[in-house]
ROLUMNU-474762 format. One record per residue: residue number from 0; residue in one letter; x, y, z of N, C-alpha, C in turn. Coordinates in Angstrom, 2 decimals, always signed. Example, Ala and Ser with C-alpha at 12.3 -4.5 7.8 and 13.67 -1.06 7.14 Angstrom:
2
@i->0 | aa->A | nu->+13.19 | nv->-5.69 | nw->+7.80 | cau->+12.30 | cav->-4.50 | caw->+7.80 | cu->+13.20 | cv->-3.30 | cw->+7.80
@i->1 | aa->S | nu->+12.85 | nv->-2.25 | nw->+7.08 | cau->+13.67 | cav->-1.06 | caw->+7.14 | cu->+12.90 | cv->+0.03 | cw->+7.87
END
This chain:
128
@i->0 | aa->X | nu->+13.02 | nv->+25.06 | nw->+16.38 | cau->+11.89 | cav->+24.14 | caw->+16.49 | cu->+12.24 | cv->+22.74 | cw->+16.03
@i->1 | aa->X | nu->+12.75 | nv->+22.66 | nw->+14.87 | cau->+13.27 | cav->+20.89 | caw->+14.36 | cu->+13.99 | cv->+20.46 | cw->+15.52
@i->2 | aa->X | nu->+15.43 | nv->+21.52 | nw->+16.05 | cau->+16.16 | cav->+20.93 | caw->+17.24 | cu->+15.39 | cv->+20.23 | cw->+17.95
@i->3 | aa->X | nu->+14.61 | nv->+21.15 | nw->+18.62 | cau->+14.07 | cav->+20.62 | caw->+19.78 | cu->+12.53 | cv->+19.21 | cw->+19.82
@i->4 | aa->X | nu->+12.05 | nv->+18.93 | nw->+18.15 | cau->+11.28 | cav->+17.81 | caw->+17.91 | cu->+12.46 | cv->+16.92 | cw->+17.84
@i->5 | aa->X | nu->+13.69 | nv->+17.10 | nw->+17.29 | cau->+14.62 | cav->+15.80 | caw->+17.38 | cu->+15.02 | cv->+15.60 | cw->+18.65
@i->6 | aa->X | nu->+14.93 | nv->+16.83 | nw->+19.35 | cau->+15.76 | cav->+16.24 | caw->+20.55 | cu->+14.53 | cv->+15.83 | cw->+21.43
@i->7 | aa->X | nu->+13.44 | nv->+15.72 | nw->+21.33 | cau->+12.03 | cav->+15.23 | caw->+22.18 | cu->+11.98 | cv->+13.82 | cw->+21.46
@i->8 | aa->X | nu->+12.43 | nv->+13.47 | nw->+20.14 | cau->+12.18 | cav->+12.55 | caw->+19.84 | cu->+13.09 | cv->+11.17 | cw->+20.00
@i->9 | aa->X | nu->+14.81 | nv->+11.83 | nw->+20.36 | cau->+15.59 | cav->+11.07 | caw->+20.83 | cu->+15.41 | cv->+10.76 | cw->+22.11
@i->10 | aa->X | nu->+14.94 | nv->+11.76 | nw->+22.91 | cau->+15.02 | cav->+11.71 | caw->+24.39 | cu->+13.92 | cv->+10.30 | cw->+24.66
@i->11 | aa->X | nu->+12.48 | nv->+10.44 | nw->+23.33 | cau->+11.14 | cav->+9.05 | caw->+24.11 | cu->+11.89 | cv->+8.24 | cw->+23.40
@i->12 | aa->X | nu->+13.12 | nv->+7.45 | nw->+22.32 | cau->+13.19 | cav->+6.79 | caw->+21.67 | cu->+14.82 | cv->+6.22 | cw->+23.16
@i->13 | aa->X | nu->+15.04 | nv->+6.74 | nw->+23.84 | cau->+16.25 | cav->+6.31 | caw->+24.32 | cu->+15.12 | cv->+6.02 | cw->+26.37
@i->14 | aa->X | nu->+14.11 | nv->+6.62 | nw->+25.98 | cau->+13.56 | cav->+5.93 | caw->+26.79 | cu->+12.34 | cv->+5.00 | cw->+26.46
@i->15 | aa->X | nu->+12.55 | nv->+4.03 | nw->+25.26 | cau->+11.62 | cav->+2.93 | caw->+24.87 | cu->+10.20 | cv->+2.97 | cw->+24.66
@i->16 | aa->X | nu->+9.85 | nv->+5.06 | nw->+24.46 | cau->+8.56 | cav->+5.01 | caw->+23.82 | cu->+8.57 | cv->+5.66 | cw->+22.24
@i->17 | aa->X | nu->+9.53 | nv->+4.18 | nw->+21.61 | cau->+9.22 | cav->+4.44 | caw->+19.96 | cu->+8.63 | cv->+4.82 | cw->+19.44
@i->18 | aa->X | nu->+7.12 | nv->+4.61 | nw->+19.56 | cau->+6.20 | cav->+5.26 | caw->+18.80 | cu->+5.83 | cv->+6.95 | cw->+19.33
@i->19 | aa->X | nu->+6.53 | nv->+7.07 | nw->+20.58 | cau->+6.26 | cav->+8.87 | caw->+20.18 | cu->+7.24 | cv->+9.32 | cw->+19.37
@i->20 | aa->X | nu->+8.53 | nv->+8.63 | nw->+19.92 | cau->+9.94 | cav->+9.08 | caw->+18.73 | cu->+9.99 | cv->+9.35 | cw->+17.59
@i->21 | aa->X | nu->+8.97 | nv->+8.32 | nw->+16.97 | cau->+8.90 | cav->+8.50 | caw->+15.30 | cu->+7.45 | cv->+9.34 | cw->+15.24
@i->22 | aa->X | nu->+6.87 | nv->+9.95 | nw->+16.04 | cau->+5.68 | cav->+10.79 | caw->+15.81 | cu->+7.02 | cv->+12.28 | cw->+15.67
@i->23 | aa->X | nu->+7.85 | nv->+12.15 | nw->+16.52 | cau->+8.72 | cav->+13.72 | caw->+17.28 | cu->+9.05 | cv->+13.70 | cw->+15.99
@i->24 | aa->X | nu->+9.69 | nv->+12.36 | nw->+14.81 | cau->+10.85 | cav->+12.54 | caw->+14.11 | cu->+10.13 | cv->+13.11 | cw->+12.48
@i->25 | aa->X | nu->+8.47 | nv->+12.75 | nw->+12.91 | cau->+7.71 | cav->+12.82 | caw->+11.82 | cu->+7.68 | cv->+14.38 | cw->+11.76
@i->26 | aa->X | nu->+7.31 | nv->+14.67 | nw->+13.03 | cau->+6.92 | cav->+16.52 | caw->+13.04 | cu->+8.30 | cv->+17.01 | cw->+12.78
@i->27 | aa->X | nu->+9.31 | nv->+16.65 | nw->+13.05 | cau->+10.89 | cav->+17.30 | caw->+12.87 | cu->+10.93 | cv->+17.25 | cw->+11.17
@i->28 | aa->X | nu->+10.84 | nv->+16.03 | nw->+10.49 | cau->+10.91 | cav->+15.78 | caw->+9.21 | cu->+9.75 | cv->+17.02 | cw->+8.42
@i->29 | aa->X | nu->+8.63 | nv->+17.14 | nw->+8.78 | cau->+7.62 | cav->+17.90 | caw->+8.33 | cu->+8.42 | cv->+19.41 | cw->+8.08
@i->30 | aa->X | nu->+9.48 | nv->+19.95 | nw->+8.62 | cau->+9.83 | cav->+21.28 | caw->+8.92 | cu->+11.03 | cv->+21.19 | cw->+8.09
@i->31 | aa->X | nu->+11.41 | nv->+20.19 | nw->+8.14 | cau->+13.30 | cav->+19.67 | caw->+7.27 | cu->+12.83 | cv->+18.48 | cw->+6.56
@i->32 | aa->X | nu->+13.31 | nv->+18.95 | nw->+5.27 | cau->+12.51 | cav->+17.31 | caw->+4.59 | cu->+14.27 | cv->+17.00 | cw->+4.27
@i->33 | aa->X | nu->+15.09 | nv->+17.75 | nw->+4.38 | cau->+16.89 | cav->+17.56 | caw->+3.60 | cu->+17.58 | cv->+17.18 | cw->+4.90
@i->34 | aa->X | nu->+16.91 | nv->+16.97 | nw->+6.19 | cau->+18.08 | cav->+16.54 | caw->+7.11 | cu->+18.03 | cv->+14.98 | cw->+7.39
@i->35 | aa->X | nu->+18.81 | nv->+14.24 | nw->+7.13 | cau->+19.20 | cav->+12.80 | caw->+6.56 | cu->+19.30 | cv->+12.23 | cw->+7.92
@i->36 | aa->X | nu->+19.35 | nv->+12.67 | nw->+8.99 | cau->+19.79 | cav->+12.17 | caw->+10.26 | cu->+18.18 | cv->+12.17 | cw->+11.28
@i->37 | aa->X | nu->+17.23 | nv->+12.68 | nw->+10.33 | cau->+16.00 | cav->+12.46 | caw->+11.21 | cu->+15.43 | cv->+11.45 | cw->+10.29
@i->38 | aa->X | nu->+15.84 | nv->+11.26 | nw->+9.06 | cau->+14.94 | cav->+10.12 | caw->+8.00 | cu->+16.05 | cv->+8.81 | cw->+8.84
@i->39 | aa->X | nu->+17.02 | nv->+9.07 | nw->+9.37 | cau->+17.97 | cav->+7.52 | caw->+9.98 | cu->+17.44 | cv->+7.61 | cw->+11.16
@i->40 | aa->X | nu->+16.82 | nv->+8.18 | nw->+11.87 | cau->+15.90 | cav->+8.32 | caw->+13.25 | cu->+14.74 | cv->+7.73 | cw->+13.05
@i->41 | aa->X | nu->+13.82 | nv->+8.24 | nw->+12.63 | cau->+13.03 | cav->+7.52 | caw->+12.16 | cu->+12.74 | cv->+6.41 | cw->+11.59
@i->42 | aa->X | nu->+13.69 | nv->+5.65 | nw->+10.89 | cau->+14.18 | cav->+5.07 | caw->+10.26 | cu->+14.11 | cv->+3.77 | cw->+11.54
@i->43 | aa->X | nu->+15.04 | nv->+3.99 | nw->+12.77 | cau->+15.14 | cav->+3.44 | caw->+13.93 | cu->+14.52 | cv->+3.15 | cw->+14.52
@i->44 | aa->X | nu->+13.54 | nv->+3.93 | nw->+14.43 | cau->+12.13 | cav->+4.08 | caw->+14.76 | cu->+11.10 | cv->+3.08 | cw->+14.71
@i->45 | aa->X | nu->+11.05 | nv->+3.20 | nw->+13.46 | cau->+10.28 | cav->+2.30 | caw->+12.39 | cu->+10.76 | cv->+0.66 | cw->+12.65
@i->46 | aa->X | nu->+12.32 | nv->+0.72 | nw->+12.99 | cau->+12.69 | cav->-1.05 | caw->+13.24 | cu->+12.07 | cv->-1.45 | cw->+14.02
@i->47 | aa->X | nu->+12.05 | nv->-0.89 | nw->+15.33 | cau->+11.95 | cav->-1.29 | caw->+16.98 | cu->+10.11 | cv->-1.22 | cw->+16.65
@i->48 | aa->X | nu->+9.48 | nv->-0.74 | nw->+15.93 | cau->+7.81 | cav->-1.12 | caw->+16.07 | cu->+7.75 | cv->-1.87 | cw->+14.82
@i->49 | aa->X | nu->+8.55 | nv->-2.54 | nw->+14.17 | cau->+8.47 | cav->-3.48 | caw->+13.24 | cu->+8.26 | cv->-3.06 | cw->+11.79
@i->50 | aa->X | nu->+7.93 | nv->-2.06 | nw->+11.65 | cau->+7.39 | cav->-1.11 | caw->+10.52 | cu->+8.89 | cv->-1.24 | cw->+9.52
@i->51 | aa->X | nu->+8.50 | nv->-2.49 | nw->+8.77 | cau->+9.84 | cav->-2.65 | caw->+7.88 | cu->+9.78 | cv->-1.74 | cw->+6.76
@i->52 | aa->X | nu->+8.64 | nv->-1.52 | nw->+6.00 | cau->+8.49 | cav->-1.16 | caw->+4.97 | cu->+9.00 | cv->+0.65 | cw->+4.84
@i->53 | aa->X | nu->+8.22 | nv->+0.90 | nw->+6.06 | cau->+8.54 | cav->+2.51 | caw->+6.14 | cu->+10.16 | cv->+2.94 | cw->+6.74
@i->54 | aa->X | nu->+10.66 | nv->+1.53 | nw->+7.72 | cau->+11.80 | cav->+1.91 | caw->+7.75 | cu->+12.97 | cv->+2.02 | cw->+6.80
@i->55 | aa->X | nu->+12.30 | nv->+1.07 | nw->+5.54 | cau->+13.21 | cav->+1.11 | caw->+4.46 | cu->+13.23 | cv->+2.05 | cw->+3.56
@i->56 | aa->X | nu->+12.15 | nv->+2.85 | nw->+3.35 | cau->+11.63 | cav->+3.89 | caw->+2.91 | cu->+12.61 | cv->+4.88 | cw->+3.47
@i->57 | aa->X | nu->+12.59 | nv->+5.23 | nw->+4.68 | cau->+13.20 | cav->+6.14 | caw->+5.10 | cu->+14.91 | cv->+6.17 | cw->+5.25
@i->58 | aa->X | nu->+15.59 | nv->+5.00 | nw->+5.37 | cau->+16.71 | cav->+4.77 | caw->+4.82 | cu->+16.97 | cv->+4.81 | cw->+3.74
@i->59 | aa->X | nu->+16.08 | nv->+4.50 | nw->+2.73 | cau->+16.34 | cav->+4.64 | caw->+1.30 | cu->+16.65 | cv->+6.33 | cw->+1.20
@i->60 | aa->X | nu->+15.53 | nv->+6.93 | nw->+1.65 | cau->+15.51 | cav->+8.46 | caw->+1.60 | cu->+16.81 | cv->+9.24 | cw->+1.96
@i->61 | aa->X | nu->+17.55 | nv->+8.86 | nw->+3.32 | cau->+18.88 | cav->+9.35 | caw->+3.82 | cu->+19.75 | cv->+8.67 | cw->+3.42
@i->62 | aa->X | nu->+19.98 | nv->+7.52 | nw->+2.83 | cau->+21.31 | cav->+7.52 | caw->+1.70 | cu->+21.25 | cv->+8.63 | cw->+0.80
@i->63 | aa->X | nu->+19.76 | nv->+8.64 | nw->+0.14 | cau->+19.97 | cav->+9.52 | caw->-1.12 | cu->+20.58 | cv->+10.67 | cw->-0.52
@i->64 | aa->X | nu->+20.02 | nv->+11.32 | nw->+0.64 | cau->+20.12 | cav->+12.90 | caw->+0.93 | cu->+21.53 | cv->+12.80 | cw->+1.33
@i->65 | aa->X | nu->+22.10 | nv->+11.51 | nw->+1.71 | cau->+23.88 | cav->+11.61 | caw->+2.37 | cu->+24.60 | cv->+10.31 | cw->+1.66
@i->66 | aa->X | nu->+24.33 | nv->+10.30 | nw->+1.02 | cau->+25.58 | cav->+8.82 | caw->+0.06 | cu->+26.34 | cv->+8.24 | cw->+1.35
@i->67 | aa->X | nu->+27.31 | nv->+8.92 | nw->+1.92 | cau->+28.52 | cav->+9.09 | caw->+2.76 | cu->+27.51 | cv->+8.48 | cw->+3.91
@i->68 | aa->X | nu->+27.08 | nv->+8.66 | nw->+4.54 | cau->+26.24 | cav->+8.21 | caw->+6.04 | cu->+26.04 | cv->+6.86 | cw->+5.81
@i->69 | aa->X | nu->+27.68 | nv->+6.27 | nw->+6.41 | cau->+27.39 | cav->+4.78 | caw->+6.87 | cu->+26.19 | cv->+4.33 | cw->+7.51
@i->70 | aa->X | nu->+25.76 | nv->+5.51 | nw->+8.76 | cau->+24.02 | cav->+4.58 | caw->+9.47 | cu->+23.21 | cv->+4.54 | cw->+8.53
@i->71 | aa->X | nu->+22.93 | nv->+5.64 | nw->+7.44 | cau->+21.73 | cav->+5.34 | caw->+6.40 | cu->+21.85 | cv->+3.87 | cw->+6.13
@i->72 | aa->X | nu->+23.05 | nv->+3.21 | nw->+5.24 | cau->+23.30 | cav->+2.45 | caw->+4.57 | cu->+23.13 | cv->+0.65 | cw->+5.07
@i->73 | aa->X | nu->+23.62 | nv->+1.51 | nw->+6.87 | cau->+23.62 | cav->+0.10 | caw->+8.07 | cu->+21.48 | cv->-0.21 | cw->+8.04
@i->74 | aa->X | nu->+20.95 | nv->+0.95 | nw->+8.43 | cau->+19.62 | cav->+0.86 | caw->+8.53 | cu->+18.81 | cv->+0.40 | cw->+7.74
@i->75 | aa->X | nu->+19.02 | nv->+0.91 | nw->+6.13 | cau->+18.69 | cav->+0.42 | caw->+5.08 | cu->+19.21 | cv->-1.38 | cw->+5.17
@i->76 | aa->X | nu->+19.76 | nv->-2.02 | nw->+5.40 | cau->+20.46 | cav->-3.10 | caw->+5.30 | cu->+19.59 | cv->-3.68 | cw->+6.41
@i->77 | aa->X | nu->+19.30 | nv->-3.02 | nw->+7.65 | cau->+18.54 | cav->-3.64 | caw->+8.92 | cu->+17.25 | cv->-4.05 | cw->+8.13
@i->78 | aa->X | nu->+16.51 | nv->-3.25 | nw->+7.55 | cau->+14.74 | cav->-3.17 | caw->+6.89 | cu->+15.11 | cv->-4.33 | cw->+6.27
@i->79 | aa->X | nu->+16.31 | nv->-4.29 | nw->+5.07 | cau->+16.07 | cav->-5.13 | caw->+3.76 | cu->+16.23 | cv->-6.49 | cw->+5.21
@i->80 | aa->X | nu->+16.83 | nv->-6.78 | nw->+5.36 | cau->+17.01 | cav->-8.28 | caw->+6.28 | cu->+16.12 | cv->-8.25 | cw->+6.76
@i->81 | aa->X | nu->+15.32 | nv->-7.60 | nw->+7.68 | cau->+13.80 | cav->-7.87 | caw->+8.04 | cu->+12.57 | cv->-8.29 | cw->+7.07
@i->82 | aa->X | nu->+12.65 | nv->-7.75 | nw->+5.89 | cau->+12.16 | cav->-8.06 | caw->+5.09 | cu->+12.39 | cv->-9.27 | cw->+4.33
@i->83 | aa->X | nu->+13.14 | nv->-10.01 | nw->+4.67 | cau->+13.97 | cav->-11.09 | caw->+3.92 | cu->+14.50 | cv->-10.84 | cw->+2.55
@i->84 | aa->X | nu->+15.11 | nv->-9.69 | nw->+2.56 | cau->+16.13 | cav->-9.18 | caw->+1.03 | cu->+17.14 | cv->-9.37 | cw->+1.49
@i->85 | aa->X | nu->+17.67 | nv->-10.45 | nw->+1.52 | cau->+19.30 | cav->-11.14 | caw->+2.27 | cu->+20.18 | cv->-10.53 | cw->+1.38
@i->86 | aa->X | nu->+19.63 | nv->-10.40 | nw->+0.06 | cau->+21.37 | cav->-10.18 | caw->-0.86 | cu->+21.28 | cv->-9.25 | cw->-0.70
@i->87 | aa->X | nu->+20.45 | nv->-7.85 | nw->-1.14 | cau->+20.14 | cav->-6.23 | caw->-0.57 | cu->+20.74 | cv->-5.81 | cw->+0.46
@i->88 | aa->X | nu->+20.67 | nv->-6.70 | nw->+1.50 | cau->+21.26 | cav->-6.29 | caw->+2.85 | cu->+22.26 | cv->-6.56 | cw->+2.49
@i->89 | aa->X | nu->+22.87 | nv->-7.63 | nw->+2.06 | cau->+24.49 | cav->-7.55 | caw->+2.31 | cu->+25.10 | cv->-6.44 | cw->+1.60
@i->90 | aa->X | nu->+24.85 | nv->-6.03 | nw->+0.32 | cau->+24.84 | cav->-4.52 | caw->-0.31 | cu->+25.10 | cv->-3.54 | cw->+0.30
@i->91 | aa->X | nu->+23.93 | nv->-3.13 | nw->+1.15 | cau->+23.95 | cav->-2.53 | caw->+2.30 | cu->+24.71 | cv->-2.36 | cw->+3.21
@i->92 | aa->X | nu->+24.65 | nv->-3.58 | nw->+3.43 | cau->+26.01 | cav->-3.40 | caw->+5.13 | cu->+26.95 | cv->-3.11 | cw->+4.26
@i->93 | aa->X | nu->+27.65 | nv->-4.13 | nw->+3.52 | cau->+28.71 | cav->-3.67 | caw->+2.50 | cu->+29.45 | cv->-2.37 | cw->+2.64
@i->94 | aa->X | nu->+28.58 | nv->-1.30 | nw->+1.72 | cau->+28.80 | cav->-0.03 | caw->+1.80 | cu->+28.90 | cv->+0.55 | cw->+2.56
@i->95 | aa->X | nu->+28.22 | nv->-0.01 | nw->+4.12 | cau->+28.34 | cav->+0.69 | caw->+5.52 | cu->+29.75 | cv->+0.45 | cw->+5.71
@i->96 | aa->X | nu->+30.07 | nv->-0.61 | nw->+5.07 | cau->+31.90 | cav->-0.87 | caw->+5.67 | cu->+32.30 | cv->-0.27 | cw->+5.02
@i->97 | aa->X | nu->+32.02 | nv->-0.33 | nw->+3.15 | cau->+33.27 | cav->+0.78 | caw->+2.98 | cu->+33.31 | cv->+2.28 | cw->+3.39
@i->98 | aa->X | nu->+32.15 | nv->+2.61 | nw->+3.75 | cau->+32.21 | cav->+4.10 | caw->+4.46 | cu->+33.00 | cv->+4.05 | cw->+5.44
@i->99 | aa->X | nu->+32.71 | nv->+2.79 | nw->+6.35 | cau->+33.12 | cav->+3.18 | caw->+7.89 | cu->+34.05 | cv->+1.73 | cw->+7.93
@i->100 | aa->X | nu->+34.98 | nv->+1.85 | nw->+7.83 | cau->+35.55 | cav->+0.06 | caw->+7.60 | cu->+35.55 | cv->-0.39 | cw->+8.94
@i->101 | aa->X | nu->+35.97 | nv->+0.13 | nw->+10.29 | cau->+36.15 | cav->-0.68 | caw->+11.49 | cu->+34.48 | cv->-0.57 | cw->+12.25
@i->102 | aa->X | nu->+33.77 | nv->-0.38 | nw->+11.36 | cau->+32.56 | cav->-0.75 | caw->+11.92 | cu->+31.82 | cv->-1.79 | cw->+12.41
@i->103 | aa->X | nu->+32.29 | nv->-2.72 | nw->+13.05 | cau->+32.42 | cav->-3.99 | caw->+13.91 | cu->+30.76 | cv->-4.32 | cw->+13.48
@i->104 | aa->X | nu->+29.91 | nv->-3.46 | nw->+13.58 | cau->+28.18 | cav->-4.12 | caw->+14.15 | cu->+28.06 | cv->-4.42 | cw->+12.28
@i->105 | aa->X | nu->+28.42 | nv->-3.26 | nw->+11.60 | cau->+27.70 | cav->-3.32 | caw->+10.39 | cu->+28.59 | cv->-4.53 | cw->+9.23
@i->106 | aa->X | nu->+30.07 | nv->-4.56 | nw->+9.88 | cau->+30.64 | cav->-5.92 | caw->+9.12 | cu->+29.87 | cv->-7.78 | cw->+9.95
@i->107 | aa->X | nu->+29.76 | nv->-7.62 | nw->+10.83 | cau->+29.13 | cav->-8.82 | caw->+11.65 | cu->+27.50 | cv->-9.00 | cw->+10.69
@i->108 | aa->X | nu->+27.07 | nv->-7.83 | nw->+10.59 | cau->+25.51 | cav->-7.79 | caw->+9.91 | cu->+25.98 | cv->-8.29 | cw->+8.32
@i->109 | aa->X | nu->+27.30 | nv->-7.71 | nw->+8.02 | cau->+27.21 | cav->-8.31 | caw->+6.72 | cu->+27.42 | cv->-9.70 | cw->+6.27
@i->110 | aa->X | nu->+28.26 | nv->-10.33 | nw->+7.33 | cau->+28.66 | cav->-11.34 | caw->+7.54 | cu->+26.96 | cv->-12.13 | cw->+7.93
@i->111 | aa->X | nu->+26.48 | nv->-12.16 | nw->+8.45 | cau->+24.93 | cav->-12.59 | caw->+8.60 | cu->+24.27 | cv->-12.79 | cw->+7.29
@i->112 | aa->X | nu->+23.85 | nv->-11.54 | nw->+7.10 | cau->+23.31 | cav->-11.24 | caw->+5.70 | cu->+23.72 | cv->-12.02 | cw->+4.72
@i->113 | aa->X | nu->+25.00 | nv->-12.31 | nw->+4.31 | cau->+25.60 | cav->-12.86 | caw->+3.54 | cu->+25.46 | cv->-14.19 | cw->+3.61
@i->114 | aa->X | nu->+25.46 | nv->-15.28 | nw->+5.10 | cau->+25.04 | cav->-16.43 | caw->+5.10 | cu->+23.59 | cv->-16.47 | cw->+5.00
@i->115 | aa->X | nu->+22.39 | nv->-15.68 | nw->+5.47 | cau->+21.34 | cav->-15.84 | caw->+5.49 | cu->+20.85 | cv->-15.43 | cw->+3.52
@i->116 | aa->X | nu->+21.46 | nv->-15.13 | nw->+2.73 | cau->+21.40 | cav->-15.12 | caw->+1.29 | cu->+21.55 | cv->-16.48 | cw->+0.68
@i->117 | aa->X | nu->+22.81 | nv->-17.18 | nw->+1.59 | cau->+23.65 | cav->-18.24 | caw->+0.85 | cu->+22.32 | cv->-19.36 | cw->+0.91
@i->118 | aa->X | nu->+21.73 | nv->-19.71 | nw->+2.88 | cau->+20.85 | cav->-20.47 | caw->+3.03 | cu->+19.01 | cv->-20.47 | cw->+2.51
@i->119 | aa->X | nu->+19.21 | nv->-19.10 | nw->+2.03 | cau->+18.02 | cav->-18.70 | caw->+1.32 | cu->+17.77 | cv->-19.63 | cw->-0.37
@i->120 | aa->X | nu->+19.07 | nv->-19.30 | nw->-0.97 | cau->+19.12 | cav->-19.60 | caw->-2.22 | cu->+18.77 | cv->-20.92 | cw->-1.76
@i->121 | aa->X | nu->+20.16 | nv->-21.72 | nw->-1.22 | cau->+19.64 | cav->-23.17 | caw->-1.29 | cu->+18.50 | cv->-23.63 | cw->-0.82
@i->122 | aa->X | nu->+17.87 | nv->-23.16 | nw->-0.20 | cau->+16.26 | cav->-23.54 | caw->+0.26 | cu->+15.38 | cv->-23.98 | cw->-0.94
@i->123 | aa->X | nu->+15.90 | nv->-22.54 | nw->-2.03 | cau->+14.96 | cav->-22.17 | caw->-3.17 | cu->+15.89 | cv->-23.22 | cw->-4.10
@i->124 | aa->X | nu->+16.93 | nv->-23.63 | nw->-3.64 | cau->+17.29 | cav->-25.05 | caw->-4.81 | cu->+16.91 | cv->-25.95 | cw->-4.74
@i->125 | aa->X | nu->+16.46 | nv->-26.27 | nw->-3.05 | cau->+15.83 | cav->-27.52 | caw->-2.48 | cu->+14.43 | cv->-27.78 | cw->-2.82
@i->126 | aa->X | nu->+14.31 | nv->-26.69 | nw->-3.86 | cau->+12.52 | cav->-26.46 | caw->-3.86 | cu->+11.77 | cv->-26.46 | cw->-2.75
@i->127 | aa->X | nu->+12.29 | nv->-25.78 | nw->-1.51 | cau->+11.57 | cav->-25.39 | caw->-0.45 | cu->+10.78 | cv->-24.05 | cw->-0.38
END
């Protein structure tokens, strides 16, 4: 039964109806609260309908349940930058590299992150 809510929930999320995806990933999660790869689904979920808060929530949740799972760490890093936690994210991606070092998307994000921290601060020096 979880299989087949994840796999109903990948199938509306790879055809651009997010919000059933993260309903599929909610009922999948309800049955498995320890599988780390439906809290990073959801998680995905949660970006694409803007839902920063819960997507960070739920990345927060699948690092804990997988340390090792570079996507937890990349996703978690997606929320915090949506949220404007520039230095968090770079943290984030960070660790996605050292998990996964030739991870091209999640070193480019860190590289972002990292200038969007730098231009943050000075804003807040500019007293902006």
């Amino acid at each position: 039964r979880i299989q087949a809510k994840k796999e109903a929930g990948n199938a509306a999320f790879k055809n651009g109806d997010t919000h059933e995806a993260a309903v599929r990933y909610t009922e999948a999660i309800a049955l498995d609260e320890t599988d780390h790869t439906l809290r990073s689904n959801r998680a995905a979920a949660f970006l694409k309908l803007g839902r920063y808060e819960q997507a960070l929530r739920d990345a927060d949740e699948c690092v804990r349940l997988a340390p090792s799972f570079a996507k937890g760490h990349f996703r978690r890093g997606l929320a915090l930058q949506a949220l404007s936690r520039f230095d968090e994210a770079f943290l984030a991606f960070r660790e996605a590299t050292n998990i996964e070092p030739g991870n091209s998307q999640a070193v480019a994000a860190m590289r972002i992150a990292e200038m969007q921290a730098r231009r943050a601060a000075q804003q807040e020096g500019d007293g902006a």
